[in-house]
C-alpha positions as CSV (number, residue, x, y, z in Angstrom):
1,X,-18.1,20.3,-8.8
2,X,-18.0,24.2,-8.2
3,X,-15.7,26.3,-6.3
4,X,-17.6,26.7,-2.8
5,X,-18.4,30.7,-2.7
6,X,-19.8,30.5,0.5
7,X,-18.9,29.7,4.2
8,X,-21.6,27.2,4.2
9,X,-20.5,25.6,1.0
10,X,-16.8,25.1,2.5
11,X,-17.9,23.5,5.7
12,X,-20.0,21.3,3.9
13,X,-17.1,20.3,1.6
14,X,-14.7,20.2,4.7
15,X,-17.3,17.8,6.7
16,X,-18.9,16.0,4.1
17,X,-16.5,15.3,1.4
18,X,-12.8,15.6,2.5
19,X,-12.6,13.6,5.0
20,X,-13.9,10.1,3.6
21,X,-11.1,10.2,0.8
22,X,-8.6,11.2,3.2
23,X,-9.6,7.9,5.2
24,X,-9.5,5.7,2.0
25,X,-6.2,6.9,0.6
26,X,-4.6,6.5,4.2
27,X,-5.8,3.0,4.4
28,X,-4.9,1.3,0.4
29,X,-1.4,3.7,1.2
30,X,-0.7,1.9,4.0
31,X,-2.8,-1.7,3.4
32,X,-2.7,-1.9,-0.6
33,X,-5.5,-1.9,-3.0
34,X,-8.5,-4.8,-2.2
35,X,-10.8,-6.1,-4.7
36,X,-13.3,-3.5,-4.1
37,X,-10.6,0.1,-4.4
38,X,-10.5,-1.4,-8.1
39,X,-14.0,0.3,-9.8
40,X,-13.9,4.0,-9.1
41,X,-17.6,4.1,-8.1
42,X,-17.3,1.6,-5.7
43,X,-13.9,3.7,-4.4
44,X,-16.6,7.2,-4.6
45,X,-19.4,5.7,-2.7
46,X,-17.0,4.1,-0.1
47,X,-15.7,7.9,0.7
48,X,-18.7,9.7,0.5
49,X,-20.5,7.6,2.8
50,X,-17.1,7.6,5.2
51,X,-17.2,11.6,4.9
52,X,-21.3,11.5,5.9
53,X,-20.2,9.6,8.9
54,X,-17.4,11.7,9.9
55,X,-19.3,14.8,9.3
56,X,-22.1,13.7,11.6
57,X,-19.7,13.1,14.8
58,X,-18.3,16.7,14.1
59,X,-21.9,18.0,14.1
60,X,-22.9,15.8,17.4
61,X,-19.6,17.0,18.9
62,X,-19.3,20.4,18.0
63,X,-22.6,21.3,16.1
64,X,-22.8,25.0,18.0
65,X,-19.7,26.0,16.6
66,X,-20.3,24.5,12.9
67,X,-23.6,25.9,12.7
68,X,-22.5,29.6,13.9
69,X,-19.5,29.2,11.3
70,X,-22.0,28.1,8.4
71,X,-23.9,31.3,8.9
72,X,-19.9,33.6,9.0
73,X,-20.3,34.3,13.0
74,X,-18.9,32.4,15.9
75,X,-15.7,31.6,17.2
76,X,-14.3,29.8,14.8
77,X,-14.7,32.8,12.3
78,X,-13.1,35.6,14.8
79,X,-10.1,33.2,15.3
80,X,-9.0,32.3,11.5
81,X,-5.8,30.7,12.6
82,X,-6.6,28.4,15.2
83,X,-9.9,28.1,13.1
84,X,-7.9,26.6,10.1
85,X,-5.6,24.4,12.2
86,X,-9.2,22.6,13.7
87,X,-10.1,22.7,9.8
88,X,-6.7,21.0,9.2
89,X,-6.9,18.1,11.7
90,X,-10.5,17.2,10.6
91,X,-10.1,17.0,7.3
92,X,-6.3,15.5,7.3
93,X,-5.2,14.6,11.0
94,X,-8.1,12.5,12.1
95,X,-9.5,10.2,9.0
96,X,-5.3,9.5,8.8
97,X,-5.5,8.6,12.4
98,X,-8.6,6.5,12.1
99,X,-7.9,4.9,9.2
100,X,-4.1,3.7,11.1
101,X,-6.1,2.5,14.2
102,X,-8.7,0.4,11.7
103,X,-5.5,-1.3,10.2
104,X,-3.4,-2.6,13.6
105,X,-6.8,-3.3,14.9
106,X,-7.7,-5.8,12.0
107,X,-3.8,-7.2,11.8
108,X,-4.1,-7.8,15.7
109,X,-7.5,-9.5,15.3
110,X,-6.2,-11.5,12.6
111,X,-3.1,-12.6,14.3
112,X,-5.6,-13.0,17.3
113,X,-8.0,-15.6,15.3
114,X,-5.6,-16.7,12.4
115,X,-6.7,-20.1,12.1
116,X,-10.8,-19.3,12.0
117,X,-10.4,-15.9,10.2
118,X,-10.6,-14.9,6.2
119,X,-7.4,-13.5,5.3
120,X,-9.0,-10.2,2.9
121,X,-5.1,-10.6,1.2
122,X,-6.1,-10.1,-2.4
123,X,-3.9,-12.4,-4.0
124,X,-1.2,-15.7,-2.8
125,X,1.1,-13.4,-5.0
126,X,1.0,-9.9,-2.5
127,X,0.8,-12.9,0.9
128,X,4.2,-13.9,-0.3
129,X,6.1,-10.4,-0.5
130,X,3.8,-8.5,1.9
131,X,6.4,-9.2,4.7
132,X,9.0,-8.0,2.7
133,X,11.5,-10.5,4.2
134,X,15.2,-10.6,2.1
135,X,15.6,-14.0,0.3
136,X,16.6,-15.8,-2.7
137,X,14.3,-15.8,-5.8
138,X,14.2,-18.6,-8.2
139,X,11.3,-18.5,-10.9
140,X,10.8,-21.3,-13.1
141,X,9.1,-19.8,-16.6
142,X,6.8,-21.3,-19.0
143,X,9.1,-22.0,-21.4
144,X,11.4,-24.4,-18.2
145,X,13.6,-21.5,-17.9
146,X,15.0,-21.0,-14.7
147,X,15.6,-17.3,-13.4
148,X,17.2,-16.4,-9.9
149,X,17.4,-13.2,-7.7
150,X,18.0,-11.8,-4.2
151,X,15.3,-9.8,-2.9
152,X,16.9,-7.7,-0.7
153,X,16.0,-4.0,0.9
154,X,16.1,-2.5,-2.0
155,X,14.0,-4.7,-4.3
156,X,10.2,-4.3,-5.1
157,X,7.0,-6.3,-5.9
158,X,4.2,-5.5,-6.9
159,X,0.9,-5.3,-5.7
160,X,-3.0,-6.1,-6.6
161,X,-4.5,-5.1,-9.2
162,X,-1.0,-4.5,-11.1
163,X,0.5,-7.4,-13.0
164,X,3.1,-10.0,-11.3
165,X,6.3,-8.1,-11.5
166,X,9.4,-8.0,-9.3
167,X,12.5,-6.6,-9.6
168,X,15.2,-8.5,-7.7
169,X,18.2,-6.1,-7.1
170,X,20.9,-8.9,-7.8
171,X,21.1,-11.1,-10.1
172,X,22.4,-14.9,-10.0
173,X,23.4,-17.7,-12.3
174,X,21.5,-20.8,-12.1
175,X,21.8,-24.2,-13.8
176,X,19.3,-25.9,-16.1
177,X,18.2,-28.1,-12.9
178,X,17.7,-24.5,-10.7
179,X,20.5,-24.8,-8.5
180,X,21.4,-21.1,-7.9
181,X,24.9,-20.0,-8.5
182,X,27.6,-16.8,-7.8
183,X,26.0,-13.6,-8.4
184,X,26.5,-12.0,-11.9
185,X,29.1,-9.4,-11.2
186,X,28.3,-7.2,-14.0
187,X,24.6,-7.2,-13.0
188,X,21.8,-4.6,-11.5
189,X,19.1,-6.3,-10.7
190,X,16.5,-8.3,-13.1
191,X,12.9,-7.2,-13.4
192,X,10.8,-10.1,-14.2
193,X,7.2,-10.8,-15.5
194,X,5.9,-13.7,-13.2
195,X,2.3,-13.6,-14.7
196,X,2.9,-16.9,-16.5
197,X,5.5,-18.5,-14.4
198,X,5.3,-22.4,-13.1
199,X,7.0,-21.9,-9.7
200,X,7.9,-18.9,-7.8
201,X,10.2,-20.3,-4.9
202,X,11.9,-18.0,-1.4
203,X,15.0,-19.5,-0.2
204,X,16.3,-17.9,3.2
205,X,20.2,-17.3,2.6
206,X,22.5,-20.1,3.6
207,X,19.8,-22.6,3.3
208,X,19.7,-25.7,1.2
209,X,20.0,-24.8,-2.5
210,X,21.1,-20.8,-2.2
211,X,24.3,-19.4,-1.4
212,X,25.0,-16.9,1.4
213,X,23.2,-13.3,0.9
214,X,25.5,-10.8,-1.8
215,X,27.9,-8.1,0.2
216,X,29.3,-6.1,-3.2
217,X,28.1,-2.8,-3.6
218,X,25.6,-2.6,-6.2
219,X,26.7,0.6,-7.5
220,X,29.1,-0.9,-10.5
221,X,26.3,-3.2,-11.9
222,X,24.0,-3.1,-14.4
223,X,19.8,-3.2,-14.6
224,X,18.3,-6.2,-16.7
225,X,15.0,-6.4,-18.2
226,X,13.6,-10.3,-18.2
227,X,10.6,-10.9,-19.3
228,X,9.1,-14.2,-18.8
């Protein structure tokens, strides 16, 4: 694509192009990546037809003013500032703002109709950490090896279409039967592959089969890589 050289160009590319990818980063920033933001042509036909649509209510709303501004006369040219701040908020403020409303409208209709509704989660793997609750981790590996963690604020899973990893910012002992033990003291976390794990198990702290949640600082600990 070339460098728009004239007036027209830009508020083409401001109305008909911008917009749309602004609206589809907002939303898999905020929501995560579905099946469909995978293939980049599906991902490039999804914005340009969301930047057609919100060019066309800019032109039904103020088409007097774009049109005027295509041609370099009009308000909008004789006032560059306030001109660029209205430039700013269509292309930025608005498809953000939309694409916010579009997501707490479709979690409150879900919540709404939860038992009748198809949850669009990609995977039983990004349902299980999407919350982001703090728990014990204990993943049983394909070789019957038992790892266990605390997933706590600041530990991290990943999310579709990336593989199954999490890192668990403590690490714990646990027995050959998976009964979780005293935190490692001179650990900093384990990062573990789950692809080809058996059983991926939360345990709320306190509960039956895990120990309280960890207090020490994790400053004096180290980071261990585990791959299953």
């Amino acid at each position: 694509m070339s460098i728009p050289s004239t007036s027209t160009q830009l508020l083409i590319l401001l109305l008909f192009v911008v917009p749309g990818f602004v609206y589809q980063g907002a939303r898999i920033n905020m929501r995560g990546r579905r099946p469909a933001d995978v293939e980049f042509s599906t991902r490039l036909i999804t914005a340009m037809v969301t930047s057609a649509v919100f060019g066309l209510l800019y032109l039904a709303i103020a088409g007097s003013l774009l049109v005027e501004a295509a041609n370099g006369e009009g308000w909008l040219i004789s006032h560059p500032r306030l001109g660029a701040l209205i430039a700013l908020v269509a292309m930025f403020g608005i498809p953000a703002a939309v694409a916010l409303v579009d997501l707490s409208e479709a979690r409150l209709w879900r919540k709404l109709t939860a038992r009748a509704s198809y949850d669009v989660t990609p995977t039983a793997w990004d349902k299980a950490f999407q919350e982001g609750q703090e728990c014990f981790v204990r993943i049983l590996t394909a070789n019957n090896k038992w790892i266990a963690g605390y997933y706590g604020t600041s530990s991290y899973a990943s999310s579709f279409p990336e593989k199954h990893e999490v890192y668990l910012e403590w690490g714990f002992e646990i027995d050959e039967n998976g009964r979780i033990g005293k935190a490692m003291p001179d650990s900093y976390g384990l990062v573990v592959q789950c692809d080809g794990a058996v059983l991926i198990e939360m345990l709320a702290p306190g509960t039956p089969g895990a120990p309280e949640a960890p207090e020490e600082p994790r400053r004096r600990r180290r980071l261990r890589l585990t791959l299953s």
